[in-house]
C-alpha positions as CSV (number, residue, x, y, z in Angstrom):
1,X,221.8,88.8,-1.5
2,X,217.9,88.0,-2.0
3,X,216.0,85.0,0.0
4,X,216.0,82.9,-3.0
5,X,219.9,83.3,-3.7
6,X,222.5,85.2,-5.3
7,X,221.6,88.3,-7.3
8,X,223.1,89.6,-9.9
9,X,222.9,92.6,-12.4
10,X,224.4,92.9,-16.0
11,X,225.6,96.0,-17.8
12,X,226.1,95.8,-21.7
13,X,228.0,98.6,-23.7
14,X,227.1,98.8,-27.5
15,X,228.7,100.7,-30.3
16,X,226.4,103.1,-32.7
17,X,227.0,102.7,-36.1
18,X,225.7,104.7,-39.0
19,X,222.9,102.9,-40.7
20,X,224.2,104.0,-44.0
21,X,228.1,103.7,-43.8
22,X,228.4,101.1,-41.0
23,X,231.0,103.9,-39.5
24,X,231.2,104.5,-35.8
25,X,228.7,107.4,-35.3
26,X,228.4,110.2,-32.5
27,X,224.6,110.3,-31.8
28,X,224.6,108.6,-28.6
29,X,222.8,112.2,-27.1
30,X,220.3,111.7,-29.8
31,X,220.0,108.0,-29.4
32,X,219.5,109.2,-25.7
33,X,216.7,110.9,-26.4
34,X,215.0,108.9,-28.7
35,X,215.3,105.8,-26.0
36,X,213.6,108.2,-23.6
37,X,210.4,108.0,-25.6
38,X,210.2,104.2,-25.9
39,X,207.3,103.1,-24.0
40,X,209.0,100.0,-22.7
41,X,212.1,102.0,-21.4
42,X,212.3,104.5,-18.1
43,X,213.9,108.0,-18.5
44,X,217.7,107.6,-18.0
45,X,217.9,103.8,-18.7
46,X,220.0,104.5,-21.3
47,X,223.5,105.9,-20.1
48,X,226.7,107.4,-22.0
49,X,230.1,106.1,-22.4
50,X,233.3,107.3,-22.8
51,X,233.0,107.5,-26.5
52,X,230.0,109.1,-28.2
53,X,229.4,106.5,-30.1
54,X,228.7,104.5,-27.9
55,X,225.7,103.6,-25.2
56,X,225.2,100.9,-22.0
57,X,222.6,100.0,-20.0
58,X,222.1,98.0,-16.7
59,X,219.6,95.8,-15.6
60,X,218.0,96.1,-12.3
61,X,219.0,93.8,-9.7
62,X,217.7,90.4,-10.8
63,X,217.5,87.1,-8.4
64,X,216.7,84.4,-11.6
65,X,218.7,84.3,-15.2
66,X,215.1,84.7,-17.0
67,X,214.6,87.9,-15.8
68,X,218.3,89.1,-16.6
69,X,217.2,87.6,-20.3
70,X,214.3,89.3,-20.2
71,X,215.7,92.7,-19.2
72,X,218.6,92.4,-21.8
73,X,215.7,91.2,-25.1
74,X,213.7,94.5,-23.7
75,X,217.2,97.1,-23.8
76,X,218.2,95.8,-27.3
77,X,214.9,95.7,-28.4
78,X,213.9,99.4,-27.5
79,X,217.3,101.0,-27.5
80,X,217.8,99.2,-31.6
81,X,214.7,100.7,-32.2
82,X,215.6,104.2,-31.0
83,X,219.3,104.1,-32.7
84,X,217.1,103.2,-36.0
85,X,215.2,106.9,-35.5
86,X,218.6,108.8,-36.0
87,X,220.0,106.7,-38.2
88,X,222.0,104.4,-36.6
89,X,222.3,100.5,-35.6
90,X,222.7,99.2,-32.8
91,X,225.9,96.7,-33.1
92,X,226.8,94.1,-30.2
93,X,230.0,93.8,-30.7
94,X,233.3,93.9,-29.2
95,X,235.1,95.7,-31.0
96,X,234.3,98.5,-34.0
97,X,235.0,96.7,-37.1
98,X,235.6,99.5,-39.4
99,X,237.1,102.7,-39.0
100,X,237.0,106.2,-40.7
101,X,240.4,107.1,-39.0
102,X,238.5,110.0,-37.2
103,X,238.4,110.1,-33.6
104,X,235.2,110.3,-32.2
105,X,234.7,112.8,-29.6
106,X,234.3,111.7,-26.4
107,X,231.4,112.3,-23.7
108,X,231.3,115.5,-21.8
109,X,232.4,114.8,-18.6
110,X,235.7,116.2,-17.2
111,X,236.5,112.9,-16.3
112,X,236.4,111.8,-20.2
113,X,237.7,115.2,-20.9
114,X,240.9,114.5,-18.5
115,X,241.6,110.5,-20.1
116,X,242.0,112.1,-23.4
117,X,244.4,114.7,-22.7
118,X,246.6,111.9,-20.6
119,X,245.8,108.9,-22.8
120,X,245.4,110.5,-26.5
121,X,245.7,108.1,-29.0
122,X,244.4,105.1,-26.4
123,X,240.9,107.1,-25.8
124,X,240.6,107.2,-29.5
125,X,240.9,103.5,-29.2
126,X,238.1,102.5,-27.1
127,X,235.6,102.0,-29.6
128,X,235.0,98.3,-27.7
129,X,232.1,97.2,-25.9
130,X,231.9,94.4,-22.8
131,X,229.7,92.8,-20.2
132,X,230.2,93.4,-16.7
133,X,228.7,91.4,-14.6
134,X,227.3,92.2,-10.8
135,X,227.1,89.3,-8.6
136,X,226.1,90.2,-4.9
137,X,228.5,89.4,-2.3
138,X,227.9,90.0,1.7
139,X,230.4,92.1,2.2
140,X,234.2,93.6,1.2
141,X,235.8,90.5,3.2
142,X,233.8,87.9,1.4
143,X,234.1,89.7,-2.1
144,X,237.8,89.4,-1.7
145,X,238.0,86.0,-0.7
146,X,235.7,85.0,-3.6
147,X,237.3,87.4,-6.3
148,X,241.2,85.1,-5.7
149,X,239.4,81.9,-6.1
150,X,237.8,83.2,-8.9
151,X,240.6,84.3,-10.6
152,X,242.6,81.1,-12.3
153,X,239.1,81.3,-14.6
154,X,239.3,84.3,-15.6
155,X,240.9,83.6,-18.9
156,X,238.5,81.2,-19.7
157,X,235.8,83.5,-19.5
158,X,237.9,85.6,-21.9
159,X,238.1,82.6,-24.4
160,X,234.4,82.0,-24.2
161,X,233.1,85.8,-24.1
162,X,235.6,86.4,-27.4
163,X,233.2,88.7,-30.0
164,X,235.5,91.2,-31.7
165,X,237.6,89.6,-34.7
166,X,237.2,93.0,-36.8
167,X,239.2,96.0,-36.4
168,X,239.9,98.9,-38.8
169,X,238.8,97.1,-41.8
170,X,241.0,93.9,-40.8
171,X,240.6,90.9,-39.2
172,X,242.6,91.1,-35.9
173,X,243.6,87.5,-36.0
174,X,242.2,87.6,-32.5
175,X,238.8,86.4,-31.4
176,X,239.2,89.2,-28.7
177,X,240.8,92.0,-30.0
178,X,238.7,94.0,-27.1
179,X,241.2,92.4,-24.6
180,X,243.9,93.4,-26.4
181,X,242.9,97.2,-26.4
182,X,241.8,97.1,-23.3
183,X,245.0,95.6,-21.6
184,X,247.0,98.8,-23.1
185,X,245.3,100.4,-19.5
186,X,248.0,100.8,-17.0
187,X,245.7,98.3,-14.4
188,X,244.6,95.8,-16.8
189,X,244.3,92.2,-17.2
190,X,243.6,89.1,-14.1
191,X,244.0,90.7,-10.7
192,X,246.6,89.8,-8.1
193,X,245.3,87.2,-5.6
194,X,243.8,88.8,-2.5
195,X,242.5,86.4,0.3
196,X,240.6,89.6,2.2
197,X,239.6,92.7,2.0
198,X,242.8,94.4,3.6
199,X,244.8,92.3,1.2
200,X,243.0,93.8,-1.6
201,X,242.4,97.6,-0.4
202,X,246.6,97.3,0.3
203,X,246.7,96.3,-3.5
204,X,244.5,99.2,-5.0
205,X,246.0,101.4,-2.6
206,X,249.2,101.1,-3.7
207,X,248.2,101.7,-7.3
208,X,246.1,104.8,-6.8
209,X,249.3,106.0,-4.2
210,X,251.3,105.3,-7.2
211,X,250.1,108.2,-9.4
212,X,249.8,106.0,-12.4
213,X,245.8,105.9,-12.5
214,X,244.1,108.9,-11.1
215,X,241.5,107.2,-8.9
216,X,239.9,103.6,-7.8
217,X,237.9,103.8,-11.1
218,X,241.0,103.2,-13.5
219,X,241.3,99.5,-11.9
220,X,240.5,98.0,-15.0
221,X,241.2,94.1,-14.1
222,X,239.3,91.6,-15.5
223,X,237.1,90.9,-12.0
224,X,237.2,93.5,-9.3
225,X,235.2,94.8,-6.5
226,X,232.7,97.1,-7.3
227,X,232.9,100.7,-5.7
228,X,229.3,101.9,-6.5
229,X,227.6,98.1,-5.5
230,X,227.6,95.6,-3.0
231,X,229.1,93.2,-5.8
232,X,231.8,91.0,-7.3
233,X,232.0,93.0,-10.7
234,X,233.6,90.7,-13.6
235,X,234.4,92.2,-16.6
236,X,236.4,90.1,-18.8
237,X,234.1,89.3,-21.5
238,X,233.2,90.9,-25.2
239,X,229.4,92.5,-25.4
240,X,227.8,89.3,-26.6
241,X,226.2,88.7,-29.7
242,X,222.8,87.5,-28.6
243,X,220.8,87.5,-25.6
244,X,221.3,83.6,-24.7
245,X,225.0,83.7,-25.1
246,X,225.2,87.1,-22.6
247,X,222.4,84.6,-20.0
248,X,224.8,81.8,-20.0
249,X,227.9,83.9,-19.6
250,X,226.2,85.6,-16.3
251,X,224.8,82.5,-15.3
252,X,228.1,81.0,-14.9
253,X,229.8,83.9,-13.6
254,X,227.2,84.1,-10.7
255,X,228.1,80.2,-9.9
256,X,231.7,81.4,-9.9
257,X,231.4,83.6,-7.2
258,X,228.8,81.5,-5.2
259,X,231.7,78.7,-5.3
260,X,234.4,81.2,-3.9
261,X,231.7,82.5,-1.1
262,X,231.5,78.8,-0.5
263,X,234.7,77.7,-0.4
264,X,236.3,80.3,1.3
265,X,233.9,80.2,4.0
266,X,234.7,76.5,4.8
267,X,238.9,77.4,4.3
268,X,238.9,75.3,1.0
269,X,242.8,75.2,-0.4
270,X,243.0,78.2,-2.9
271,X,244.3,77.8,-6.3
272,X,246.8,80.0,-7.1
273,X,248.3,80.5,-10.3
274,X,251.7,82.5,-11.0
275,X,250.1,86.0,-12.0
276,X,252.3,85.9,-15.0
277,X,251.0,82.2,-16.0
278,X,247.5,84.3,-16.0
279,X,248.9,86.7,-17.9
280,X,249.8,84.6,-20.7
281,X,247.0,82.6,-20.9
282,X,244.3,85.8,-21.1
283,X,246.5,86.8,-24.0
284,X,246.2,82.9,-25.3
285,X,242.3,82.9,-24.9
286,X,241.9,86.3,-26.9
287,X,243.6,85.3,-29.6
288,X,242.3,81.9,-30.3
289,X,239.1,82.0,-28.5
290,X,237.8,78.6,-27.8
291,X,239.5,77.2,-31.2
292,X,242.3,75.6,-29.9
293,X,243.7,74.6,-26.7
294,X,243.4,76.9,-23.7
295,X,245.4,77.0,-20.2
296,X,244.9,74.6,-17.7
297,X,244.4,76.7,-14.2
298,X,244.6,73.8,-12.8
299,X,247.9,72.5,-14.1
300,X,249.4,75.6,-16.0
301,X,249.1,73.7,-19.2
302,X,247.5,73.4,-22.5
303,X,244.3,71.5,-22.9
304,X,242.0,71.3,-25.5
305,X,239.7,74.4,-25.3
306,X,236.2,71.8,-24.8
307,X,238.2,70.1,-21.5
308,X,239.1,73.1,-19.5
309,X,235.6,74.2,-20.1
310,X,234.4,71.1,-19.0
311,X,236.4,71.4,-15.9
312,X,235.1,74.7,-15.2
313,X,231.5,73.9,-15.5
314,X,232.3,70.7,-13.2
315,X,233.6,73.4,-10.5
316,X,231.0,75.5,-10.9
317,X,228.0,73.0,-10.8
318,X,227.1,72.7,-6.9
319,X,226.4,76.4,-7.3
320,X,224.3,75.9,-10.4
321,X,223.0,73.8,-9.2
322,X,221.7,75.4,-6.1
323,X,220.6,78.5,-8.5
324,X,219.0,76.0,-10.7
325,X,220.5,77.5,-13.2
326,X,222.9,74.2,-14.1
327,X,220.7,73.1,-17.4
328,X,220.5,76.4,-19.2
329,X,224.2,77.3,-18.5
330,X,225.6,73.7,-19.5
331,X,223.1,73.4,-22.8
332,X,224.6,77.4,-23.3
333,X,228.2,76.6,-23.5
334,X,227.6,73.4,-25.2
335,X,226.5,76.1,-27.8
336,X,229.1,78.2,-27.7
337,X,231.7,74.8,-28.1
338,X,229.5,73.7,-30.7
339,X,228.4,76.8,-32.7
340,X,231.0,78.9,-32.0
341,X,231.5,82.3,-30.0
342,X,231.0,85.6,-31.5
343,X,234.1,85.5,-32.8
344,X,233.3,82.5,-35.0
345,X,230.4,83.8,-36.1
346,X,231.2,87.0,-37.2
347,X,233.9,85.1,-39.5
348,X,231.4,83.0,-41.1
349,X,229.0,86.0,-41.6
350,X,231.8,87.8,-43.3
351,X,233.2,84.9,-45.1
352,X,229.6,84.4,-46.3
353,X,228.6,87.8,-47.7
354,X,231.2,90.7,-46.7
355,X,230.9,93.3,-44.3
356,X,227.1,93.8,-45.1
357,X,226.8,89.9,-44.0
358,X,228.6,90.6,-41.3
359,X,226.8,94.5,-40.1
360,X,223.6,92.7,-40.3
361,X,224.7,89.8,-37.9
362,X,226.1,92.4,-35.2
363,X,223.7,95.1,-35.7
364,X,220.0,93.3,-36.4
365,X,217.2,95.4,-37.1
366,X,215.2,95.1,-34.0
367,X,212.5,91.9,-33.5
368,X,215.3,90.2,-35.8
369,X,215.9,86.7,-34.9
């Protein structure tokens, strides 16, 4: 928590593709190495996933949504660049949009080593990229609190984070076909409610006692609480396509959890929805995105997709407010409503010129507007 307000950190995942081909490519050692020589970047800024073809980086803590902007045109910028020396692009995307049918090797770690000898076929899946967002919280008690009253939204964030329409060649029908793969995890999707931090230790607990997952780390649910930070960690939405949609996303996410510090503070009544009702409507928002109506947390029914958002941003505004962050997060999803997520976009890229249209709208060459 800085003096100013809330901070918050972002970490982006992006998928390497081969410059040539526009096939998922294994360089992410040599992209590595390259990033290590960038001037603008420190050794190790540039980390491995699970998949070798694919990279992330985290900002550094941040206390205002310019500098988490300016952090994220800086990674993109340098990292492109460095992808571009081995012959690869840089793609913010959700999801890999073509496929040789190979699977790509994953990372060396024992850790990756052990998912794909007990999850074959799904590790050779996880060609998808998100955003996790890092908002600081005082402590596990107020994290909890804050992570059930931000839950009911959680779809919502789905619907406007969607950037993954292609799959294997294919559109998906989906605007987020990342939430789809991902929620094949045995610990997927919203989170139960928890209303403290024994309620939600007794919850992961039980799954880790379980045997199903093999540690804490396999909680995959769209918002959790973050084991390495001091911090509400939401990971719901796609990789974003550009730097201002990824600002407004965190932006909003941050006034999220500065609500549900606030609210449970004070003993506000908690929204609750039926987990399964949130269940349904996170497979609702990643497969039409913000194109047609989403679910009403408030009510547990439809609404057109421009009203619940509206609703959202209404709940969220005291915080924004308070962040001064209200006028670049409501003129960002006013964008996102009116141009269209990722999801759209990529459509109209490919509808306009193919998969080249489309490679060069995910994957710019770096400095590209």
């Amino acid at each position: 928590m800085g003096p100013s307000g809330i901070t918050l950190g972002v970490e982006e995942e992006y998928l390497l593709l081969d410059a040539g081909t526009g096939l998922p490519s294994s360089r992410a050692s040599r992209v590595q190495a390259a990033a290590d020589l960038e001037p603008v970047l420190d050794t190790d800024e540039v980390d491995n996933e699970l998949l070798q073809a694919q990279v992330e980086v985290a900002t550094p803590i941040c206390s205002e949504l310019a500098d988490v902007g300016g952090q994220l045109a800086r990674f993109r910028q340098a990292v492109g660049g460095a992808a571009l020396r081995v012959g690869c692009r840089l793609a913010a995307t959700g999801g890999a949009p073509l496929s040789s049918g190979d699977a790509m090797p994953v990372t060396e770690k024992q850790r990756y080593r052990d998912m794909r000898t007990n999850a074959a076929r799904l590790v050779d899946e996880q060609l998808i990229n998100g955003m996790h967002i890092h908002v600081a919280v005082p402590d596990q008690e107020a994290g909890a609190a804050a992570l059930g009253r931000l839950r009911p939204w959680l779809p919502v964030l789905v619907a406007l984070g969607a950037n993954s329409p292609y799959w294997d060649g294919r559109d998906t029908g989906f605007a987020s076909w990342r939430t789809v793969v991902f929620g094949r995890w045995p610990v997927s999707g919203s989170p139960p409610y928890t209303a403290d931090a024994a309620t939600y230790e007794e919850r992961v607990g039980a799954l880790v006692e379980s045997g199903v997952i093999r540690d804490r780390r396999q909680i995959y649910w769209h918002a959790r609480l973050s084991d390495r930070y001091p911090t509400l960690e939401v990971r719901a939405t796609d990789v974003q396509l550009d730097v201002d949609s990824a600002v407004t996303l965190a932006g909003l996410v941050r006034g999220l959890v500065a609500t549900g510090l606030r609210e449970a503070a004070r003993g506000a009544p908690v929204l609750d929805p039926p987990g399964s009702v949130l269940q349904a409507a996170g497979w609702h928002a990643a497969r039409y995105g913000l194109s047609g109506d989403l679910v009403d947390p408030t009510r547990g029914r439809p609404a057109p997709a421009r009203d619940v958002v509206g609703a959202l941003l209404e709940y969220a505004t005291p915080a924004l407010d308070e962040h001064d962050d209200a006028e670049r997060v409501g003129e960002g999803l006013e964008r996102l409503l009116d141009g269209g997520t990722g999801a759209v976009r990529q459509r109209l890229a490919m509808s306009g010129g193919g998969f080249p249209t489309l490679l060069d709208l995910i994957a710019p060459a770096p400095g590209a507007s």
